[in-house]
N, C-alpha and C positions, 0 to 999 in steps of 0.2 A: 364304789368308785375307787378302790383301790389301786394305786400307782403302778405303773408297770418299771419295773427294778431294772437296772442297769446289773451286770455281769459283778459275780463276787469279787469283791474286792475292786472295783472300779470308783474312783473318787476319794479313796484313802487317804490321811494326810497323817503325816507321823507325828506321833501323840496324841492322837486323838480318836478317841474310836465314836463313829455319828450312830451305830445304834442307842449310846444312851443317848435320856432324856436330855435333849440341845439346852446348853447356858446361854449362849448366844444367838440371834435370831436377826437373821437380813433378809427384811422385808423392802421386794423392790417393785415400784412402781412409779416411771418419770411424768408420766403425761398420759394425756390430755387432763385437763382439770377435770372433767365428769369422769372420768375414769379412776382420778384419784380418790375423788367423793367416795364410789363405788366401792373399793376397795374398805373402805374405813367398815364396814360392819364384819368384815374378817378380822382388822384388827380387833375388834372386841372379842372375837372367837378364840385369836393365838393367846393372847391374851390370859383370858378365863381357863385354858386349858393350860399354860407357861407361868401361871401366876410370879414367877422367881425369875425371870429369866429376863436376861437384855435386849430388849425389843429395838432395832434400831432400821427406819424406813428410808431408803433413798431413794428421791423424787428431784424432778429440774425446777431450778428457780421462778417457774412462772408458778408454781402449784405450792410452793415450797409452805405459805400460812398456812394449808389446811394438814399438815402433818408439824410443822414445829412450836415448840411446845404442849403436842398434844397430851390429855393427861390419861394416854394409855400406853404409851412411847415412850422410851427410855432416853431416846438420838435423834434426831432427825439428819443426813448426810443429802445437803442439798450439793446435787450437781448443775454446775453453772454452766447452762448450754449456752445460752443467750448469750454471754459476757464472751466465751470463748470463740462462738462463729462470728462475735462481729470484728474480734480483735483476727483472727487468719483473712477476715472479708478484707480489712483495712489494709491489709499488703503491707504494712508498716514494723521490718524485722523484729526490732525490740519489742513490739507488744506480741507478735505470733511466736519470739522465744520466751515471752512471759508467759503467755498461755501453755506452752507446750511443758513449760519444767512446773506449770499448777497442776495439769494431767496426770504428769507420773506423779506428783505428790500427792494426785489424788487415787489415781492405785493402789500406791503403796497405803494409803490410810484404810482401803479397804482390806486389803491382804494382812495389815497389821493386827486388826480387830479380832482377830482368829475369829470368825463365826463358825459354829457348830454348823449351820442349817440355812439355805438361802431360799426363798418363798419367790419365784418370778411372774407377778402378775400379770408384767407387763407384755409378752408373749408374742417377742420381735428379737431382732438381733440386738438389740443396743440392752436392751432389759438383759437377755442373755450374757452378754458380755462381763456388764457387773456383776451379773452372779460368780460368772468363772473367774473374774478380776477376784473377788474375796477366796475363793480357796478353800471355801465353807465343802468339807467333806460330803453333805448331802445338800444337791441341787437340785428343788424339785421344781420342775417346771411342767408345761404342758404338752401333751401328746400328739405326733406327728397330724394334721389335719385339723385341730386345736388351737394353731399357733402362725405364725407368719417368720417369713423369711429362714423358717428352716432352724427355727432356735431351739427345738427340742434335741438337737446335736449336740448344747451345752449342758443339758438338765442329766444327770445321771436316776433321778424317780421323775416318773412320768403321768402324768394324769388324763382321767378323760372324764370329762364335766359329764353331771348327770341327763342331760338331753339333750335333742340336735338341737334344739336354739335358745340355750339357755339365759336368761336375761343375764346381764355382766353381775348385777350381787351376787347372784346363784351359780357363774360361772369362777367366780373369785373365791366364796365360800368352799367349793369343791377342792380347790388348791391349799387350801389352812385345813381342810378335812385328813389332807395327808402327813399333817404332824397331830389327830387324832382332837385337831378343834375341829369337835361338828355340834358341838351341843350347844345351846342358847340362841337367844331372837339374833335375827340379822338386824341387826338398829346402828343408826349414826348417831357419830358423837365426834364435837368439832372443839377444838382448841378455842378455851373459853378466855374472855378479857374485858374486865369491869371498864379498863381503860376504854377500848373500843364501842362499846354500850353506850356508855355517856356522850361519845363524840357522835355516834350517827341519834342518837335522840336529841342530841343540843342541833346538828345539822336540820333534822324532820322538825323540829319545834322552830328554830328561825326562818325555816321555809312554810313554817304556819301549816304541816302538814302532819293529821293525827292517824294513830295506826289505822288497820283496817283498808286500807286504799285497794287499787288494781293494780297489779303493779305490769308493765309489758317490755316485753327484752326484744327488740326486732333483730340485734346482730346476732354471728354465729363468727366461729372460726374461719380463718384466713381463705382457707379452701373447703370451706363450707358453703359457698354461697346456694348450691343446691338446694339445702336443706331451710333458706330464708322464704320469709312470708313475707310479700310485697311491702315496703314502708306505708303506702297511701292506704293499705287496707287495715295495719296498725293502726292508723290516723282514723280514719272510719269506724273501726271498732272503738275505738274510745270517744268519740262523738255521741255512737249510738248507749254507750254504758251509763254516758253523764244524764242523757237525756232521758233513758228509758229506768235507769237502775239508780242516777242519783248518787252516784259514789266519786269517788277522787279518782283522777289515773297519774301514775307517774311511770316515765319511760327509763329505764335504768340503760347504761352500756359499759361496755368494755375497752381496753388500751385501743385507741385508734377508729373509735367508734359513735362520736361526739358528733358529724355529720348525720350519719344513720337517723342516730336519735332526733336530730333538730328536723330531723325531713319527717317524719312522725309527728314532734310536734305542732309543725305549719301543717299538713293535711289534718290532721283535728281542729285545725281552726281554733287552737292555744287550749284547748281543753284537757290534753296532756301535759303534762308539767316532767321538764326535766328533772330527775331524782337527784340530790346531792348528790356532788361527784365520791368518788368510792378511793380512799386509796389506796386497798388491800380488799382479798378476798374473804376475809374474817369483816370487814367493815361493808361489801357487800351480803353478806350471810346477813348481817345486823338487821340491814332494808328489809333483804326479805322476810326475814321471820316477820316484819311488823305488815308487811302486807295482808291483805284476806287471800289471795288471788295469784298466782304469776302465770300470765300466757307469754311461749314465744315456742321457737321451732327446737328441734334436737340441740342441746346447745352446754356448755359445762353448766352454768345460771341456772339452768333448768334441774339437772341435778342437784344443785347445792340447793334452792328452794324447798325441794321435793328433803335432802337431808335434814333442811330448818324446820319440816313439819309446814309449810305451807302449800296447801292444795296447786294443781296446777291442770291448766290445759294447754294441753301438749298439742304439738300440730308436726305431723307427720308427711314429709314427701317418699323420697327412694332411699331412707335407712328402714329397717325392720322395727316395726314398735315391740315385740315383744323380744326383742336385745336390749333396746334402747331406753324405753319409754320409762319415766320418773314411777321408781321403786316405791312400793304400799300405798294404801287406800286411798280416796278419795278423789283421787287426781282422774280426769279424764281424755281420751287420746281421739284427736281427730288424724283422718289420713284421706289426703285425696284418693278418687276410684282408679285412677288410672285409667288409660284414654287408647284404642287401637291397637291392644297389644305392648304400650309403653308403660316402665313402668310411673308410679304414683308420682305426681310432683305437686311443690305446695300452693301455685297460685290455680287449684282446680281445686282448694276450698275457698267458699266462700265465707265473709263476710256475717251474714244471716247465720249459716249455722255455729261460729265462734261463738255470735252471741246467746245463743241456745244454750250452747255450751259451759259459758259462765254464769248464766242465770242457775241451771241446775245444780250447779257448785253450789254458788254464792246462798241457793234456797234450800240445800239440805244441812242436818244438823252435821255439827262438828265433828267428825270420826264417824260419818257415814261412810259406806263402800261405795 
């Protein structure tokens, strides 16, 4: 999977020559949160193969805990999308020329870093941008038909992942293959905090709730609703789990997703229990780890379970499972059949088969395939 090279001498930056081994290292990936998860077993790759080198990851504020402080990361350069589209939304001069002199000063902090080497996993224009914003002599990004919006115009080394539909770890790993990290496990590893620990086990301990539960995520992203599994059928499967399997369920969600969950909870008939609320994504990771279980549809949650080492079943409508579906063992993927030619969507699973589903989890050993 060797990169395909931009013209000699294209990307040169004076004083610096990007055939040697890079000191510097601008690894970028803003969004989605399951994408940033995804990324993370690269970082142990650049890593293992840069042992010396300053690893530094810029991602947008929604995603920003699962890369700062990470302890394979040297920087974390959170971009503040959020903060900046509400203050131009506001129409309000003084905060859209506060934002606007945060932007170049946030350029210039990229450009200043002198990075050797820019990694874009993100593989759109705005990912593109920050790589060409740092100035990093070798941009390698991904190969025309690879990438969106046309961003391999920025990457001066170019990739081309090793199969047509390579799951995202394996499509992110090919990208860190071109600074010569291809060797060791693709594994996650999430910025660790004793602080955080204590808080969601004091939270599950005063909610009287012991690990091992079920745990079920009915939201998804803004413009994901495609990809959601009816609430009343969440509520249903956790009726049938209490009754038939005898276990806890707890509903976990997301910024803005506290309705969802309580429409879950009433169709179970209170047998779901809302999850302490989360205030950080490191503080969700916490939940999940202690769950046995997490079911819900293609969703960031889902990856980050699947990074905690908790099994999951995955439920599948019109994204592809083998891009998408929660990385390594155990975990198992339902997908509706698809109906007259359309494609698969998720309220044409049912019910009955979810709970197949998690019976077969829940009743094989621990690091079964």
């Amino acid at each position: 999977m060797a990169p395909e090279r931009a013209r000699p001498g294209e990307g040169a930056a004076a004083g610096r020559d990007p055939r040697t081994t890079p000191r510097r290292v601008l690894l970028v990936r803003l969004s989605a949160v399951g994408d940033v998860v995804n990324v993370l077993p690269s970082v142990g790759l650049v890593r293992a193969a840069l042992p010396d080198a300053h690893l530094a990851f810029a991602v947008e504020d929604r995603a920003a805990d699962l890369v700062r402080d990470h302890p394979l990361l040297d920087e974390a350069i959170v971009f503040p999308r959020r903060r900046w589209r509400e203050a131009l939304a506001s129409g309000i001069p003084a905060r859209i020329r506060e934002a606007a002199a945060e932007a170049s000063a946030y350029r210039r902090g990229l450009r200043d870093r002198r990075f050797d080497v820019s990694l874009d996993f993100q593989g759109n224009l705005k990912g593109a941008m920050h790589a060409w914003a740092s100035r990093a002599p070798r941009r390698i990004g991904f190969a025309p038909g690879h990438d969106r919006e046309m961003s391999w115009l920025f990457a001066n080394e170019r990739v081309v992942p090793p199969a047509d539909r390579p799951h995202r770890v394996e499509k992110f790993a090919s990208l860190a293959a071109a600074l010569g990290a291809s060797d060791g496990p693709l594994e996650f590893r999430l910025p660790e905090s004793t602080e955080v620990r204590r808080r969601v086990d004091r939270a599950l301990a005063e909610a009287r709730v012991a690990p091992g539960f079920v745990c079920l995520h009915p939201g998804t992203s803004g413009r994901g609703e495609a990809k959601r599994w009816p609430a009343a059928r969440f509520g249903e499967l956790a009726a049938r789990l209490r009754a038939e399997r005898d276990v806890a369920v707890l509903v976990t969600r997301g910024p803005g997703e506290e309705a969802l969950a309580r429409e879950v909870e009433r169709a179970s008939g209170g047998v779901a229990r809302l999850a302490p609320a989360t205030g950080s994504l490191l503080d969700l990771a916490e939940v999940l780890r202690r769950a046995s279980l997490f079911v819900s549809g293609d969703t960031g949650p889902m990856h980050l379970a699947a990074a905690c080492g908790t099994r999951c079943v995955a439920l599948f409508g019109p994204k592809d499972p083998a891009v998408y579906r929660p990385w390594g063992s155990g975990h198992v993927v339902l997908r509706g059949p698809g109906r007259s030619g359309r494609p698969p969507a998720m309220d044409e699973i049912e019910v009955a088969a979810v709970v197949r589903a998690v019976s077969s989890v829940l009743d094989a050993p621990r690091g079964a395939d």
